[in-house]
C-alpha positions, -999 to +999 in steps of 0.1 A: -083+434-490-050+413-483-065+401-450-098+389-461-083+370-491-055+354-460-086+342-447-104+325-475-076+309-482-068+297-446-103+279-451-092+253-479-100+218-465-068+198-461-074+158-467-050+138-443-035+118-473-021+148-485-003+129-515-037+123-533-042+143-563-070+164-558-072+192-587-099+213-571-074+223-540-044+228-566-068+250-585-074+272-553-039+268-542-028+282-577-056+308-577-040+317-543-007+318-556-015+341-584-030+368-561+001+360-541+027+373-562+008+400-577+008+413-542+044+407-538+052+420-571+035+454-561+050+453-524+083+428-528+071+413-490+091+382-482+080+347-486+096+336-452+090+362-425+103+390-415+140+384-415+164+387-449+176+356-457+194+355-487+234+361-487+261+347-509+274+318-493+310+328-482+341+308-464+339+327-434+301+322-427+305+282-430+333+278-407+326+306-380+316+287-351+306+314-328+292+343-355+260+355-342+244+365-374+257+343-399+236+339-425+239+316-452+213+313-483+203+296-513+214+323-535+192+332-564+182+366-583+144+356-567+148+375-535+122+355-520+143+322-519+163+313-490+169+294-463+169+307-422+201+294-409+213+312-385+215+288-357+226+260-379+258+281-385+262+302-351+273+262-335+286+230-349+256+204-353+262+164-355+234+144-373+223+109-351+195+099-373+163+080-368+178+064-335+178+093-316+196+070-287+233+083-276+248+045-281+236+054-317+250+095-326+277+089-351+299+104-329+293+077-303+300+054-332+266+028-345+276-006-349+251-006-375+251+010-410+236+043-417+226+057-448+243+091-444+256+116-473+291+111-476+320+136-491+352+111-496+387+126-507+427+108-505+447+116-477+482+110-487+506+113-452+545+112-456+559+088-427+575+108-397+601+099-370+598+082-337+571+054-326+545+077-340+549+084-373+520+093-386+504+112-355+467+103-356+447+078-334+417+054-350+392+042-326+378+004-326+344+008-342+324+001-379+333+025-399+368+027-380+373+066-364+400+092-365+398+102-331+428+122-329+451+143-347+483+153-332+494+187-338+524+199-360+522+163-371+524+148-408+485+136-407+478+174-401+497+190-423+480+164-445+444+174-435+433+145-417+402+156-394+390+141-364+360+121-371+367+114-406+359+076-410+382+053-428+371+040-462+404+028-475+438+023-465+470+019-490+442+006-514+424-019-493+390-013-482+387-011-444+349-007-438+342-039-425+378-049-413+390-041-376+410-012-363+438-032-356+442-047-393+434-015-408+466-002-384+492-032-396+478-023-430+490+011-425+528+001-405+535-026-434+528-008-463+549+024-483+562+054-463+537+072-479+502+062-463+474+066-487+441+062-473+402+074-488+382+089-459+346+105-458+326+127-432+288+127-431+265+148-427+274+158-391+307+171-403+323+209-416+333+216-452+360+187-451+383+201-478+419+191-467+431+230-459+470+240-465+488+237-429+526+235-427+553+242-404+591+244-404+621+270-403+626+286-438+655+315-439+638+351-446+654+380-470+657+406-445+657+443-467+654+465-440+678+501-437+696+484-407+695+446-413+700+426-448+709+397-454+691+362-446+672+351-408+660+319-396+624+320-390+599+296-378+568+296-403+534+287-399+511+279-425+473+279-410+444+263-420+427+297-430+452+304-455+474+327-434+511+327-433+529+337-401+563+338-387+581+335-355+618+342-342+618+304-323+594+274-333+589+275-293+571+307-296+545+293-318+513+294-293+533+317-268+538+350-284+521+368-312+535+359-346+562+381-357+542+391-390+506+376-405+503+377-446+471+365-463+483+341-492+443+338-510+450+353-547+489+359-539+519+349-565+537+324-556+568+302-576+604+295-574+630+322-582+665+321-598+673+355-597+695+357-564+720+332-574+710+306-541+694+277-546+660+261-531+642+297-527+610+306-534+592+338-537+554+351-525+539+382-539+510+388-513+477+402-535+476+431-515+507+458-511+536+457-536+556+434-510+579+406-524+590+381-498+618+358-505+624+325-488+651+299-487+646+259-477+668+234-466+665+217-502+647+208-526+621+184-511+613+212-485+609+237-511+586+216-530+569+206-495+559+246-493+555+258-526+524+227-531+512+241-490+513+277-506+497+267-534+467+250-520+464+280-496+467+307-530+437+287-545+416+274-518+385+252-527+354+270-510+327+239-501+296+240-483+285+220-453+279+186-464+242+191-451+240+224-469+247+209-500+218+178-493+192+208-489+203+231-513+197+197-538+166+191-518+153+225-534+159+217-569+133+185-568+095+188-567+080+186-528+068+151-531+107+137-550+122+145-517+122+109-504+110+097-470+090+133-455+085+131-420+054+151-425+042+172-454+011+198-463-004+233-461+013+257-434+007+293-429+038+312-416+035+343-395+048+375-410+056+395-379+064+427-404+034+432-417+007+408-397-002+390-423-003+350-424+017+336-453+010+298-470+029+278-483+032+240-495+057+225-470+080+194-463+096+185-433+128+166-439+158+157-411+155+192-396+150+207-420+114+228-432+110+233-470+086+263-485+070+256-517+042+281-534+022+251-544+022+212-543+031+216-582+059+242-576+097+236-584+119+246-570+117+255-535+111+290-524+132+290-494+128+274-457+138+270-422+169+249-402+153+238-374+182+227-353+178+236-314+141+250-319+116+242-293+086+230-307+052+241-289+015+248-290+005+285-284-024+309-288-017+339-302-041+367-314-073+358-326-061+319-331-059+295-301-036+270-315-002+283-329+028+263-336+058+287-322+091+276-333+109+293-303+147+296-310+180+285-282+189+320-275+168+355-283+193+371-305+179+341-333+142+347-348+112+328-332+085+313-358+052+308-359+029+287-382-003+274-382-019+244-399-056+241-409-072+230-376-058+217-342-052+184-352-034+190-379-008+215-356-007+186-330+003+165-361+027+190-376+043+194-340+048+158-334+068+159-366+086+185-361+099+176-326+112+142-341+126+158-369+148+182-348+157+156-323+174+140-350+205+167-341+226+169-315+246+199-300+283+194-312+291+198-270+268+176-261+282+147-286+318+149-280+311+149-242+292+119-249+319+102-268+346+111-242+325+096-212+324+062-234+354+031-229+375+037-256+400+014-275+423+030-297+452+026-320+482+051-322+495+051-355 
């Protein structure tokens, strides 16, 4: 009987040092894990709850911002293994830290160090017109701040984000040096501006996505109309082309035409006798679209746009990527737990309690079948839960991870005796705190004094 065997195992004693080798719990733990997965084998239940949690992790689910059901898991031919993230993904998250304090969010800029995971990459920005060139702000802050990214402009066409922090600038580091050196660094040096930056943890996928703008003549081979048009293209960030008659109806009217370039053809042609024009052979239909620059630097300036936008460069979430490593080590490599040890999870399905080995890490929950097991089965992203102490059934203290909003999947887990939940809750509450709502932050950062550059 599943339930009786649930409850033998509930009663394995649990030492508060839980790092201490102690062979006769492994031996039960194993023993429990071997009765386990025959019992899965024979009725494939889930090792997280009563939710499917496994997908193929897919461009659109890590950008959407407002997706409802996005689901993104550690994807493995186990379909036990995954991770919950559907809140994680359904709003943009920023990572403060241990000093949970607002003076110390990264958006609200530390003046102290932290150890964060950083992704760096080159931004190379051609020199532009007017006082402006560049069109990005930094703020005054260690690491210095992009703040702001003027639209249409050469920094984003380049792919410069806001909050990416300065690392290097025209091959000078700039990490301890002030905002304002960092900017003369930037207004003496070539017109190209070559700088390293980086985004934490806090930050989207940060690879720099294809965005260009400008008028590009069209072959027109319509019944009525041939010949060549002056059209104002846009090249978005999601790898869509679109068109307009005027460059003043970008943002006002709906774009003449929209053409996915993922997987399309793209290279300069010869065949119509004119010079600086380029061809695109969208992936799907049997459409051929010519176009003809201004000359051979604009050409160029599309074709490498196009390119990027043909071929794009799918990355996770920095903090995905930290977690999804996280799985691959044994529970006690993960360095610095906030709290680690026996669980049983709530499956809602089929009312059965569910153990596992688990490790609390920066908001995040990890699922192990045993202390010895590698890798990971799956786990939670806590972000936004509310932590509390319920009854529920037969048991008087429950932890219930209770999620933002009722269209996400409320959790419940219970440690081996009340003062091990109270311990477990504790945790947990710090561990969440450590993120903040992306809303919350930036309204944060805006009600702060500012000094900025313009560059």
């Amino acid at each position: 009987d599943l339930k009786s065997e649930m409850n033998k195992t509930r009663k394995l004693p649990l030492k508060k040092d839980t790092r201490a080798s102690d062979s006769s719990q492994e031996d039960a733990i194993d023993q429990w894990a071997r009765r386990r997965k025959q019992f899965k084998d024979s009725k494939k239940c889930s090792s997280t709850g009563g939710s499917s949690i496994n997908s193929t992790i897919t461009e659109g689910s890590i950008n959407s911002e407002d997706a409802r059901s996005v689901d993104l898991g550690l994807y493995s031919e186990n379909d036990d293994r995954g991770f919950y993230t559907e809140n994680f993904h359904s709003a943009s998250w920023v990572f403060r830290g241990d000093d949970v304090s607002p003076d110390n969010s990264p958006r609200c800029l530390s003046k102290r160090p932290r150890p964060v995971a950083i992704r760096e990459r080159t931004v190379k920005i051609a020199k532009g017109t007017g006082n402006y060139p560049w069109g990005f702000r930094i703020q005054f802050s260690k690491p210095i701040l992009v703040t702001e990214v003027d639209t249409n402009s050469a920094a984003e066409e380049a792919g410069l984000q806001v909050g990416d922090i300065l690392i290097a600038v025209n091959g000078t580091d700039v990490t301890s040096m002030p905002h304002s050196e960092a900017a003369n660094l930037a207004r003496k040096g070539p017109d190209i501006l070559t700088m390293i930056v980086g985004s934490d943890i806090s930050r989207y996928p940060n690879t720099p996505r294809p965005t260009c703008r400008g008028y590009l003549h069209k072959r027109t081979q319509s019944a009525i109309l041939k010949g060549w048009r002056k059209r104002w293209f846009v090249l978005k960030h999601n790898g869509y082309l679109q068109y307009y008659k005027h460059k003043k109806d970008e943002g006002k009217c709906r774009p003449l035409e929209v053409t996915k370039l993922e997987g399309a053809e793209i290279g300069v042609d010869t065949s119509l006798g004119k010079p600086f024009v380029f061809k695109c052979i969208p992936q799907a239909g049997n459409r051929i679209f010519y176009f003809c620059a201004t000359s051979n630097q604009e050409m160029k300036r599309w074709l490498e746009a196009m390119d990027k936008a043909v071929h794009p460069i799918h990355q996770n979430h920095v903090w995905v990527d930290v977690t999804l490593h996280n799985t691959t080590l044994p529970p006690l490599a993960i360095k610095n737990p906030e709290c680690l040890g026996l669980l049983h999870q709530l499956d809602r399905s089929k009312d059965v309690w569910i153990q596992h080995y688990c490790i609390l890490k920066d908001g995040c929950l990890y699922f192990y079948a045993t202390l010895r097991s590698t890798p990971a089965q799956g786990g939670l992203y806590l972000q936004g839960y509310i932590v509390s102490e319920q009854s529920l059934g037969s048991k008087r203290s429950v932890i219930e991870l209770k999620p933002p909003s009722e269209e996400f999947q409320t959790f419940y887990l219970c440690a081996e005796n009340v003062n091990e939940n109270k311990r477990w809750i504790t945790a947990l509450k710090a561990s969440i705190n450590k993120w903040l709502p992306l809303h919350q932050a930036i309204q944060e950062f805006m009600n702060r004094p500012l000094e900025e550059t313009r560059m």
